[in-house]
SERO-4910 file (N, C-alpha, C, O; in steps of 0.05 Angstrom, whole numbers):
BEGIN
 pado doro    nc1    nc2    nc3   cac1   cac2   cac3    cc1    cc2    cc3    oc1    oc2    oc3
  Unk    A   -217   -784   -491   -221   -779   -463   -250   -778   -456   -266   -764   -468
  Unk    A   -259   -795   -435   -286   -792   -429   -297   -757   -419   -286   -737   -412
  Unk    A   -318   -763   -421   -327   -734   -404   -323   -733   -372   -317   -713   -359
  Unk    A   -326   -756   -364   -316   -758   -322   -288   -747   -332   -288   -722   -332
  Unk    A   -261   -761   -342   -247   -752   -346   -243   -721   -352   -223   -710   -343
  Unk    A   -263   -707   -370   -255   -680   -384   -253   -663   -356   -237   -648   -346
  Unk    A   -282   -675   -349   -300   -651   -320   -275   -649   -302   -270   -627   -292
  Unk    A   -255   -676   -295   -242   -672   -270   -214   -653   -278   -204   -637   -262
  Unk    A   -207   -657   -302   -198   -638   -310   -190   -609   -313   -168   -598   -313
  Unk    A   -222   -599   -316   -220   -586   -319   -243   -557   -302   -252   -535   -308
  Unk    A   -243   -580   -278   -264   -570   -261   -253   -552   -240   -232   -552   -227
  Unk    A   -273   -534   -241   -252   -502   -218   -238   -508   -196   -222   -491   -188
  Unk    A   -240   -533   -185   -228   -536   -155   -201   -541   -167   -184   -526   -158
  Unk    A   -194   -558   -185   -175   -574   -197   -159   -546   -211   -136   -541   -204
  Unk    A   -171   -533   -227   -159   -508   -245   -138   -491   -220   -114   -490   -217
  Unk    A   -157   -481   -207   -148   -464   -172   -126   -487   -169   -108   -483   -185
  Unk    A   -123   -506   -155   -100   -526   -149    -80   -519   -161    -59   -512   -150
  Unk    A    -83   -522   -186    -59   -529   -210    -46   -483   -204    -23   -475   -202
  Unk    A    -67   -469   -203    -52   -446   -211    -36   -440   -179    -14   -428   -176
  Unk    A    -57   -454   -150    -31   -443   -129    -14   -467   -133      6   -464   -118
  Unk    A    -13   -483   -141     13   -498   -145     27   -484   -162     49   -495   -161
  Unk    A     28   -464   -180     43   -458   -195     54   -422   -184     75   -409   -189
  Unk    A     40   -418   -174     34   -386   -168     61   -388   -132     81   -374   -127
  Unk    A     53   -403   -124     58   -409    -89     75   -432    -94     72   -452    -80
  Unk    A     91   -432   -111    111   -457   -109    134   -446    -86    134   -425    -74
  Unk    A    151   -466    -87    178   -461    -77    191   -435    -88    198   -414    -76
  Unk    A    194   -447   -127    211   -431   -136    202   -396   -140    218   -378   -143
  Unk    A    174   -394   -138    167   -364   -139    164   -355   -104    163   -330   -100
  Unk    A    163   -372    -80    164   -364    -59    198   -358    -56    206   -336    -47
  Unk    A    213   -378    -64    241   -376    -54    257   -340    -73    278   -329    -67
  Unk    A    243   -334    -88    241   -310   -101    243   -281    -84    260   -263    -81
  Unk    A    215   -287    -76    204   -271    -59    215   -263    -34    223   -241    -25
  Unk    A    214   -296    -19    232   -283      7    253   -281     18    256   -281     42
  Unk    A    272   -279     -1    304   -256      7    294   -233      4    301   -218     22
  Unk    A    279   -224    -13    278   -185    -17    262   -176     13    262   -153     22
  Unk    A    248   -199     25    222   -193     39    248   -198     72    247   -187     94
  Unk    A    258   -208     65    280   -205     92    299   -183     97    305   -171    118
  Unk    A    309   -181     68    333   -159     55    318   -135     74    327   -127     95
  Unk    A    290   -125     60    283   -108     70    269   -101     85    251    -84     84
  Unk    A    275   -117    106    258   -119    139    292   -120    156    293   -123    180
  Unk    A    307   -117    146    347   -116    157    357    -80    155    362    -65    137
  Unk    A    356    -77    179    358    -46    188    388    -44    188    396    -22    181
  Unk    A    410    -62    195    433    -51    183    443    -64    168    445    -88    171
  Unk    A    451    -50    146    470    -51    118    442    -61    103    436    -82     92
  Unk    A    432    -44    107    400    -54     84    408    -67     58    405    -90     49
  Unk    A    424    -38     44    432    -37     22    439    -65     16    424    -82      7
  Unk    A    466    -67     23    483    -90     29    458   -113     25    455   -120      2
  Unk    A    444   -122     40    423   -136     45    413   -149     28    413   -173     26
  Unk    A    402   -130     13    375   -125     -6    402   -138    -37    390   -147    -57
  Unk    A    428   -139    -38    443   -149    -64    445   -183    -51    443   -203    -65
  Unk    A    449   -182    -23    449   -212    -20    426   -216    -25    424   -240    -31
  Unk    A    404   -203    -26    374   -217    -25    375   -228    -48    373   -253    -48
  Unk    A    378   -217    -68    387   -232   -100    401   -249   -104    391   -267   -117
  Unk    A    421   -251    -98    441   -274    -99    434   -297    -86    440   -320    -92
  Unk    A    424   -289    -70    401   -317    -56    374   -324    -64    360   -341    -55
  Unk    A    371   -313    -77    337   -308    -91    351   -334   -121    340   -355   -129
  Unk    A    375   -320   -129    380   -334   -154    388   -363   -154    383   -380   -171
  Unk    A    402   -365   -129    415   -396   -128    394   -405   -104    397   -428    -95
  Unk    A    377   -393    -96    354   -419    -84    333   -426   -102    324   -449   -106
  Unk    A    324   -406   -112    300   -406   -143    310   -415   -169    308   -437   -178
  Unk    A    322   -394   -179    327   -398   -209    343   -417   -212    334   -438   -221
  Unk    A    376   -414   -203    393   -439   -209    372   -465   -209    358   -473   -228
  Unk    A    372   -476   -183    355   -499   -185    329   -504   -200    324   -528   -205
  Unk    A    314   -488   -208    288   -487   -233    304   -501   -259    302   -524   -269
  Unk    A    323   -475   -266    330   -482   -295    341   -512   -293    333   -527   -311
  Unk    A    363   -524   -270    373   -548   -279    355   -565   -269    358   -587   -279
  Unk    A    334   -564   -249    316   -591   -253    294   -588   -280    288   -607   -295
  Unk    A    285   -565   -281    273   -565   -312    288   -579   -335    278   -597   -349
  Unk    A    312   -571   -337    325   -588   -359    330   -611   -354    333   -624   -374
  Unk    A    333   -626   -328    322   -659   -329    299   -673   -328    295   -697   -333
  Unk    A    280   -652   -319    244   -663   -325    244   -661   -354    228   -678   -361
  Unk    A    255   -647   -376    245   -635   -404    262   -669   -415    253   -677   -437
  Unk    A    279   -684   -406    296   -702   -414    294   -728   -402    308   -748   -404
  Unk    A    264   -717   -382    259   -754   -380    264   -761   -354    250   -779   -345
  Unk    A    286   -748   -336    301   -749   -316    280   -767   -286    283   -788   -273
  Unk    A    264   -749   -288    236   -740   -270    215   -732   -278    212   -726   -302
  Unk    A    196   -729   -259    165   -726   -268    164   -695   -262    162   -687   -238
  Unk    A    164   -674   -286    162   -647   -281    185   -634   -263    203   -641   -248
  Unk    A    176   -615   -269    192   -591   -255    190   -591   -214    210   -588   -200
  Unk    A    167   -594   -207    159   -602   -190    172   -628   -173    175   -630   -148
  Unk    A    179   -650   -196    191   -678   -190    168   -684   -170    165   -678   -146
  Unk    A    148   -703   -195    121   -711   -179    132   -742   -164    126   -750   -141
  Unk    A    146   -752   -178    161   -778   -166    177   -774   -143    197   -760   -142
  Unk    A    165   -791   -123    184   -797   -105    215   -800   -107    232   -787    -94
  Unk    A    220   -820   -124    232   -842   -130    264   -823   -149    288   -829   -151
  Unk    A    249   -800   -159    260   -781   -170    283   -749   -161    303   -738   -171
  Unk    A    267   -745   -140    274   -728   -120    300   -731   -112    312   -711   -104
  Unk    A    314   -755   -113    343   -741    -93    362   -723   -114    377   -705   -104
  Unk    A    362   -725   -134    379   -711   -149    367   -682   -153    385   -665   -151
  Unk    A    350   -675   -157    335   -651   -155    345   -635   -120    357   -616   -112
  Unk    A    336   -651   -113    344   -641    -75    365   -640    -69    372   -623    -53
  Unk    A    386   -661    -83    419   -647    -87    422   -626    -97    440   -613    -85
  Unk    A    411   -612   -119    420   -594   -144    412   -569   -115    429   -553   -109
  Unk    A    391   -568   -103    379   -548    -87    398   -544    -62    402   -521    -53
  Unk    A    409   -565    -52    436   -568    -34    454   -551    -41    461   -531    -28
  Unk    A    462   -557    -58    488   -555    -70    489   -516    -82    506   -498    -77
  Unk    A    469   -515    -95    459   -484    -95    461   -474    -76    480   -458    -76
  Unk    A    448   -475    -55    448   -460    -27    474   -458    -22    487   -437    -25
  Unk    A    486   -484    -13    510   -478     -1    533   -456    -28    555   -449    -18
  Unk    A    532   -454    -33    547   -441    -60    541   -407    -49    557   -388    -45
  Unk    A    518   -408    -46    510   -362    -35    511   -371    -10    519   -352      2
  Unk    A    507   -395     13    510   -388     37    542   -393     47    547   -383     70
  Unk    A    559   -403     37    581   -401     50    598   -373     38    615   -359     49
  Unk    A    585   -372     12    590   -334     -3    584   -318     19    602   -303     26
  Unk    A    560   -316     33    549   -298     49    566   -301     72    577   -279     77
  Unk    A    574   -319     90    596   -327    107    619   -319     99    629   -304    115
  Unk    A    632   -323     80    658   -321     74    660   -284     74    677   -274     88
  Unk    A    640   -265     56    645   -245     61    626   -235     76    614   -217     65
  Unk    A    618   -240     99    604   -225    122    581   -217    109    582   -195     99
  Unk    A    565   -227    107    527   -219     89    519   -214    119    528   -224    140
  Unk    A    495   -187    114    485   -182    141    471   -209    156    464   -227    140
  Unk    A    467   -214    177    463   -236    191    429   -239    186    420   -259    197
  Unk    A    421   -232    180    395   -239    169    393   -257    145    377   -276    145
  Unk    A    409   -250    124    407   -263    105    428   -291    107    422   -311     94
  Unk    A    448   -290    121    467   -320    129    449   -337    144    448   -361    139
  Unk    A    430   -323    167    408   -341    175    390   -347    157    374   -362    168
  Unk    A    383   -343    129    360   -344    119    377   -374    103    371   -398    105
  Unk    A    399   -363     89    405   -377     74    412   -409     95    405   -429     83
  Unk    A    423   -412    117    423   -436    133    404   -445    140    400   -469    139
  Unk    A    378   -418    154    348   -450    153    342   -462    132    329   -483    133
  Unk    A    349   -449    109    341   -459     73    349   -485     78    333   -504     79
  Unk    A    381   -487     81    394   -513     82    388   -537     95    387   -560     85
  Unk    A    383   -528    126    369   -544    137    342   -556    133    335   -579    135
  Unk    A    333   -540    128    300   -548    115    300   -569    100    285   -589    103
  Unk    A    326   -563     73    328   -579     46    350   -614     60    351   -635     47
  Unk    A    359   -612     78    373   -636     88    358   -643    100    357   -668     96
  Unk    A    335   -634    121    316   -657    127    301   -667    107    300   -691    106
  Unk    A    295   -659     97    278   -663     74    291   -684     53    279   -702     41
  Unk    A    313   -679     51    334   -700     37    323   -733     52    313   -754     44
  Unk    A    331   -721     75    332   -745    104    310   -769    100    311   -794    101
  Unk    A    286   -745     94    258   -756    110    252   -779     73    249   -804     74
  Unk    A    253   -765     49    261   -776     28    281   -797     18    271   -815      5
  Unk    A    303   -795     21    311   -819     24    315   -847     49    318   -871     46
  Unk    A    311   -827     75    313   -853     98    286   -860     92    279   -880     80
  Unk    A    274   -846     99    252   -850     92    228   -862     82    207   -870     92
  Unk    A    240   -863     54    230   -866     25    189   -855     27    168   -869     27
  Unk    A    193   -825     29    164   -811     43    170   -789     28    193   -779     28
  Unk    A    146   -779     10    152   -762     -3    143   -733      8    128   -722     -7
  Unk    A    151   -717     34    144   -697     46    140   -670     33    160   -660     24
  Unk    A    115   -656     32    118   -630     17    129   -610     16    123   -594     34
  Unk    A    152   -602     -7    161   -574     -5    148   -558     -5    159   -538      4
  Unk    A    125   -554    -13    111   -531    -24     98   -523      1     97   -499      6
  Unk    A     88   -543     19     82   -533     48    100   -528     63     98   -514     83
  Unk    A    118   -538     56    144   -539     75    155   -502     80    157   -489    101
  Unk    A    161   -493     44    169   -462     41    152   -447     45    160   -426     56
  Unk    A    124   -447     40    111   -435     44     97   -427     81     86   -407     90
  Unk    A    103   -450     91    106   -437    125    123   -426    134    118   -407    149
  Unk    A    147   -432    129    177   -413    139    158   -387    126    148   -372    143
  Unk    A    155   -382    100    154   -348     81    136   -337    104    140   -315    113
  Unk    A    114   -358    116     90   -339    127    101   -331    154     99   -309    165
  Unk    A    114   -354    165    132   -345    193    143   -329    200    143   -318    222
  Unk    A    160   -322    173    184   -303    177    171   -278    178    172   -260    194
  Unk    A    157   -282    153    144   -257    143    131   -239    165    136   -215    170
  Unk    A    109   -259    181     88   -249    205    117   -236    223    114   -213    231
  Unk    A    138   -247    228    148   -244    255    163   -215    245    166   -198    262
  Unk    A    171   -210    224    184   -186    209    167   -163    210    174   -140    217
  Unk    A    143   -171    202    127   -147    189    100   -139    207     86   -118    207
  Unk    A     99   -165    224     70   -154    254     54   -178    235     54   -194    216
  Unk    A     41   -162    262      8   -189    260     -7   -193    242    -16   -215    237
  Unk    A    -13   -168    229    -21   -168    199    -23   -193    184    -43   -208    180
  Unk    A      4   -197    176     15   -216    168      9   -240    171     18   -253    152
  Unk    A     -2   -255    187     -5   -281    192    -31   -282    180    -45   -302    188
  Unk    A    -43   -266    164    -60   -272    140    -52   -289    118    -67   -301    103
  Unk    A    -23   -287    118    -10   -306     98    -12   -338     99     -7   -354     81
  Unk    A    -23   -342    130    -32   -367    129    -53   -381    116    -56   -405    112
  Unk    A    -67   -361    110    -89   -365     91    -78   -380     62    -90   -399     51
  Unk    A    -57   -369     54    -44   -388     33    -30   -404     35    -21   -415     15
  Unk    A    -23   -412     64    -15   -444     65    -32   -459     60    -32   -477     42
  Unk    A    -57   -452     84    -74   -475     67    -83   -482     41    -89   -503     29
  Unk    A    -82   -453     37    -90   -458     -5    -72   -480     -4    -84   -501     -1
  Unk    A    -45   -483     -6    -17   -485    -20    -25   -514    -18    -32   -530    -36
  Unk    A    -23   -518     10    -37   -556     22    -63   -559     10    -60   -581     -2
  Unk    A    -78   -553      7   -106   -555     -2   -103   -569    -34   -114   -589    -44
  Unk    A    -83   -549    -44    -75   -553    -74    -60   -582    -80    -63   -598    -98
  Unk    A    -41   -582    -57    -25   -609    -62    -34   -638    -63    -24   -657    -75
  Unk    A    -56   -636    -46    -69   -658    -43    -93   -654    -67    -95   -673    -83
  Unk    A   -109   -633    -70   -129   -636    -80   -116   -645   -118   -133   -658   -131
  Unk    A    -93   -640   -131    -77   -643   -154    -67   -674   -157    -58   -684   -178
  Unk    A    -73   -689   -127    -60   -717   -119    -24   -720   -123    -11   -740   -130
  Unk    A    -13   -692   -115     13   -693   -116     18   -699    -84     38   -714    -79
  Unk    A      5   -692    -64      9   -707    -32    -19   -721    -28    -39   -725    -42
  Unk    A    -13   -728      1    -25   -736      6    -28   -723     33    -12   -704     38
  Unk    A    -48   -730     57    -59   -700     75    -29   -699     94    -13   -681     96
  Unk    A    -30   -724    106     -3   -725    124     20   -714    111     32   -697    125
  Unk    A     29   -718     91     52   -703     76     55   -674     69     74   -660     62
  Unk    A     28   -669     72     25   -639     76     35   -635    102     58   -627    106
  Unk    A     16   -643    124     26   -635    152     44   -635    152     54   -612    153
  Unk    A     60   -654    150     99   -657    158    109   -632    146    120   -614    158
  Unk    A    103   -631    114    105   -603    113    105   -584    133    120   -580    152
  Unk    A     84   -571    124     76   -553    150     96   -541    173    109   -520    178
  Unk    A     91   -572    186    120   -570    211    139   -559    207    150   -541    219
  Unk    A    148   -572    185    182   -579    178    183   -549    180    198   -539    196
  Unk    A    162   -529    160    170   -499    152    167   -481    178    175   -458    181
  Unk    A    152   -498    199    149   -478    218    182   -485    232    196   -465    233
  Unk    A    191   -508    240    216   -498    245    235   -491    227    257   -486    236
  Unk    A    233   -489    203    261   -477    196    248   -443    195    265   -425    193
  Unk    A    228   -437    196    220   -406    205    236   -402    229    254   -386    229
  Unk    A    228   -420    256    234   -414    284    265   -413    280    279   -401    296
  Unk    A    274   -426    260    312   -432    267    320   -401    259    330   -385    275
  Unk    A    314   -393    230    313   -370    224    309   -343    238    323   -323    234
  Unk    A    286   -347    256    288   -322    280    302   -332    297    297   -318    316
  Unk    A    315   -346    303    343   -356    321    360   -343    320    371   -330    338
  Unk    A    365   -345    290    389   -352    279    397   -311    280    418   -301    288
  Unk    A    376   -300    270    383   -269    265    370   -259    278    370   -234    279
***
Protein backbone atom coordinates (compact mmCIF):
# COMPACT_ATOMS: atom_id res chain seq x y z
CA UNK A 1 0.00 0.00 0.00
CA UNK A 2 1.45 3.31 -0.88
CA UNK A 3 1.74 5.95 1.80
CA UNK A 4 -1.12 8.48 -0.14
CA UNK A 5 -2.99 5.34 0.23
CA UNK A 6 -2.01 4.61 4.15
CA UNK A 7 -2.60 8.63 5.06
CA UNK A 8 -6.26 8.45 3.43
CA UNK A 9 -6.86 5.70 5.40
CA UNK A 10 -6.10 6.43 8.11
CA UNK A 11 -6.47 10.11 8.41
CA UNK A 12 -8.81 11.73 11.31
CA UNK A 13 -11.48 13.04 9.03
CA UNK A 14 -11.84 9.49 7.48
CA UNK A 15 -11.37 7.56 11.14
CA UNK A 16 -14.46 10.19 12.61
CA UNK A 17 -16.53 9.05 9.25
CA UNK A 18 -16.09 5.44 9.60
CA UNK A 19 -16.93 5.65 13.69
CA UNK A 20 -20.40 7.98 13.04
CA UNK A 21 -21.10 5.61 10.40
CA UNK A 22 -20.91 3.02 12.77
CA UNK A 23 -21.95 4.73 16.08
CA UNK A 24 -25.27 6.71 14.15
CA UNK A 25 -26.25 3.94 11.93
CA UNK A 26 -29.72 2.84 11.30
CA UNK A 27 -29.28 -0.26 13.30
CA UNK A 28 -28.06 1.52 16.67
CA UNK A 29 -30.51 4.58 15.93
CA UNK A 30 -33.48 2.10 15.15
CA UNK A 31 -32.43 0.76 18.87
CA UNK A 32 -32.70 3.76 20.42
CA UNK A 33 -35.80 5.23 19.19
CA UNK A 34 -38.70 2.99 20.39
CA UNK A 35 -37.47 3.39 24.13
CA UNK A 36 -37.14 7.26 23.31
CA UNK A 37 -40.93 7.19 22.14
CA UNK A 38 -42.06 4.39 24.64
CA UNK A 39 -41.08 6.90 27.11
CA UNK A 40 -42.28 10.20 25.93
CA UNK A 41 -46.21 7.93 25.76
CA UNK A 42 -48.15 9.10 28.91
CA UNK A 43 -50.72 6.40 28.58
CA UNK A 44 -50.00 2.76 29.13
CA UNK A 45 -46.27 3.81 29.41
CA UNK A 46 -45.58 0.60 30.81
CA UNK A 47 -47.32 -1.18 28.03
CA UNK A 48 -45.28 1.15 25.74
CA UNK A 49 -41.89 0.89 26.82
CA UNK A 50 -42.38 -3.61 26.08
CA UNK A 51 -43.54 -2.56 22.59
CA UNK A 52 -40.57 -0.30 22.47
CA UNK A 53 -38.51 -3.55 22.44
CA UNK A 54 -40.22 -5.60 20.28
CA UNK A 55 -39.79 -2.93 17.83
CA UNK A 56 -36.37 -2.05 18.68
CA UNK A 57 -35.72 -5.95 17.92
CA UNK A 58 -37.40 -6.51 14.59
CA UNK A 59 -36.38 -3.01 13.14
CA UNK A 60 -32.58 -3.30 14.44
CA UNK A 61 -31.48 -6.61 15.40
CA UNK A 62 -33.65 -9.03 13.26
CA UNK A 63 -32.55 -7.24 10.15
CA UNK A 64 -28.62 -6.72 11.35
CA UNK A 65 -28.21 -10.35 12.07
CA UNK A 66 -29.82 -11.60 8.60
CA UNK A 67 -28.19 -9.01 6.34
CA UNK A 68 -24.89 -9.57 8.28
CA UNK A 69 -25.13 -13.19 7.49
CA UNK A 70 -25.48 -12.39 3.72
CA UNK A 71 -22.66 -9.68 3.63
CA UNK A 72 -20.34 -12.44 5.74
CA UNK A 73 -21.41 -14.92 2.44
CA UNK A 74 -20.74 -12.74 -0.38
CA UNK A 75 -24.46 -11.76 -0.76
CA UNK A 76 -23.58 -7.86 -0.68
CA UNK A 77 -21.11 -5.33 0.12
CA UNK A 78 -21.14 -5.24 4.11
CA UNK A 79 -23.52 -4.96 6.59
CA UNK A 80 -24.31 -1.50 5.48
CA UNK A 81 -24.92 -3.04 1.70
CA UNK A 82 -22.43 -0.48 0.09
CA UNK A 83 -23.87 -1.72 -3.38
CA UNK A 84 -26.54 -0.36 -4.94
CA UNK A 85 -27.20 -3.14 -7.00
CA UNK A 86 -27.37 -5.20 -3.64
CA UNK A 87 -29.97 -3.51 -1.54
CA UNK A 88 -33.31 -4.87 -2.57
CA UNK A 89 -33.06 -7.95 -0.59
CA UNK A 90 -31.68 -6.37 2.46
CA UNK A 91 -34.67 -3.67 2.18
CA UNK A 92 -37.00 -6.62 1.87
CA UNK A 93 -35.64 -8.45 5.03
CA UNK A 94 -36.28 -4.73 6.79
CA UNK A 95 -39.96 -4.77 5.22
CA UNK A 96 -40.83 -7.76 6.11
CA UNK A 97 -39.47 -7.26 9.91
CA UNK A 98 -41.43 -4.27 10.48
CA UNK A 99 -44.47 -5.47 9.23
CA UNK A 100 -44.25 -8.66 11.54
CA UNK A 101 -44.23 -6.02 15.23
CA UNK A 102 -46.38 -3.52 13.27
CA UNK A 103 -49.33 -5.50 12.41
CA UNK A 104 -48.45 -7.37 16.17
CA UNK A 105 -48.89 -3.84 17.55
CA UNK A 106 -52.30 -3.45 15.49
CA UNK A 107 -53.60 -6.72 15.98
CA UNK A 108 -53.23 -6.30 19.87
CA UNK A 109 -53.85 -2.57 20.33
CA UNK A 110 -49.94 -1.20 21.08
CA UNK A 111 -50.33 2.36 22.48
CA UNK A 112 -50.75 4.61 19.37
CA UNK A 113 -47.49 6.02 19.57
CA UNK A 114 -45.66 3.12 18.96
CA UNK A 115 -48.25 1.67 15.83
CA UNK A 116 -47.39 5.25 14.46
CA UNK A 117 -43.75 4.74 14.90
CA UNK A 118 -43.71 1.38 13.64
CA UNK A 119 -45.88 2.60 10.17
CA UNK A 120 -43.63 5.73 9.41
CA UNK A 121 -40.70 2.97 9.73
CA UNK A 122 -42.58 1.25 6.89
CA UNK A 123 -43.18 3.91 4.90
CA UNK A 124 -39.87 5.37 5.03
CA UNK A 125 -38.44 1.70 4.12
CA UNK A 126 -41.08 1.40 0.86
CA UNK A 127 -40.06 4.63 -0.43
CA UNK A 128 -36.87 3.89 -0.16
CA UNK A 129 -37.49 0.48 -1.75
CA UNK A 130 -39.23 2.73 -4.58
CA UNK A 131 -36.60 5.36 -5.07
CA UNK A 132 -33.90 2.11 -5.25
CA UNK A 133 -35.31 0.04 -7.40
CA UNK A 134 -37.53 2.49 -9.79
CA UNK A 135 -35.07 4.31 -9.47
CA UNK A 136 -31.96 2.50 -9.58
CA UNK A 137 -30.52 5.67 -6.96
CA UNK A 138 -28.93 4.65 -4.10
CA UNK A 139 -30.70 7.10 -1.38
CA UNK A 140 -29.29 7.28 2.24
CA UNK A 141 -30.58 5.40 5.10
CA UNK A 142 -28.43 6.63 7.50
CA UNK A 143 -29.67 10.21 6.78
CA UNK A 144 -32.82 9.11 6.10
CA UNK A 145 -33.24 7.48 10.18
CA UNK A 146 -31.35 9.67 11.57
CA UNK A 147 -33.76 12.84 10.73
CA UNK A 148 -37.06 11.11 11.63
CA UNK A 149 -34.82 10.15 15.44
CA UNK A 150 -33.98 14.05 15.53
CA UNK A 151 -37.64 15.02 14.57
CA UNK A 152 -39.37 12.96 16.70
CA UNK A 153 -37.15 13.31 19.33
CA UNK A 154 -37.13 17.49 19.21
CA UNK A 155 -41.03 17.39 18.92
CA UNK A 156 -41.27 14.85 22.14
CA UNK A 157 -38.80 16.23 24.34
CA UNK A 158 -38.72 20.47 23.46
CA UNK A 159 -36.34 22.57 21.80
CA UNK A 160 -33.47 21.40 23.43
CA UNK A 161 -33.43 18.75 21.29
CA UNK A 162 -32.97 19.91 17.92
CA UNK A 163 -29.29 19.89 18.96
CA UNK A 164 -29.58 16.48 17.59
CA UNK A 165 -29.30 18.01 14.35
CA UNK A 166 -25.92 18.50 14.90
CA UNK A 167 -25.56 14.72 14.24
CA UNK A 168 -27.25 14.60 11.13
CA UNK A 169 -24.87 16.45 9.68
CA UNK A 170 -22.11 14.43 11.23
CA UNK A 171 -24.13 11.29 9.90
CA UNK A 172 -24.20 13.09 6.09
CA UNK A 173 -20.89 14.50 6.44
CA UNK A 174 -19.70 10.84 7.18
CA UNK A 175 -21.54 9.26 4.27
CA UNK A 176 -20.15 11.13 1.73
CA UNK A 177 -16.90 11.93 3.25
CA UNK A 178 -16.40 7.41 3.52
CA UNK A 179 -17.62 7.69 -0.46
CA UNK A 180 -20.60 5.54 0.58
CA UNK A 181 -23.07 8.66 -0.90
CA UNK A 182 -22.83 11.04 -2.61
CA UNK A 183 -24.03 14.92 -1.46
CA UNK A 184 -27.55 14.72 -3.24
CA UNK A 185 -28.21 11.23 -1.81
CA UNK A 186 -27.68 12.52 1.40
CA UNK A 187 -30.22 15.30 0.89
CA UNK A 188 -32.96 13.01 -0.38
CA UNK A 189 -32.13 11.44 2.67
CA UNK A 190 -32.60 14.08 4.83
CA UNK A 191 -36.10 14.77 3.38
CA UNK A 192 -37.27 11.42 3.13
CA UNK A 193 -36.57 11.35 7.34
CA UNK A 194 -38.09 14.59 7.74
CA UNK A 195 -41.35 13.24 6.42
CA UNK A 196 -41.55 10.07 7.85
CA UNK A 197 -40.84 12.19 11.29
CA UNK A 198 -43.90 14.57 10.16
CA UNK A 199 -46.09 11.26 9.29
CA UNK A 200 -45.22 9.98 12.77
CA UNK A 201 -46.47 13.16 14.63
CA UNK A 202 -49.60 12.65 12.47
CA UNK A 203 -49.97 9.63 12.96
CA UNK A 204 -49.92 9.79 17.21
Amino acid sequence: MSETSISRVTSPGRWLAKAATEVLSPYTVLIALPFVVGAATQDRQSEALWWAAALAVFSSFVPWVLIMGGALRGRWEGHHVRNREGRKTPLLICVASVVVVTVAMVVFDAPTSMKALGIAELILLMVTIGVTIGFKWKISVHAAVAASAALITAVLYGTAWHALWLLVLLVGWARVRINDHDLPQVVAGTLLGLVGGALFVGLA
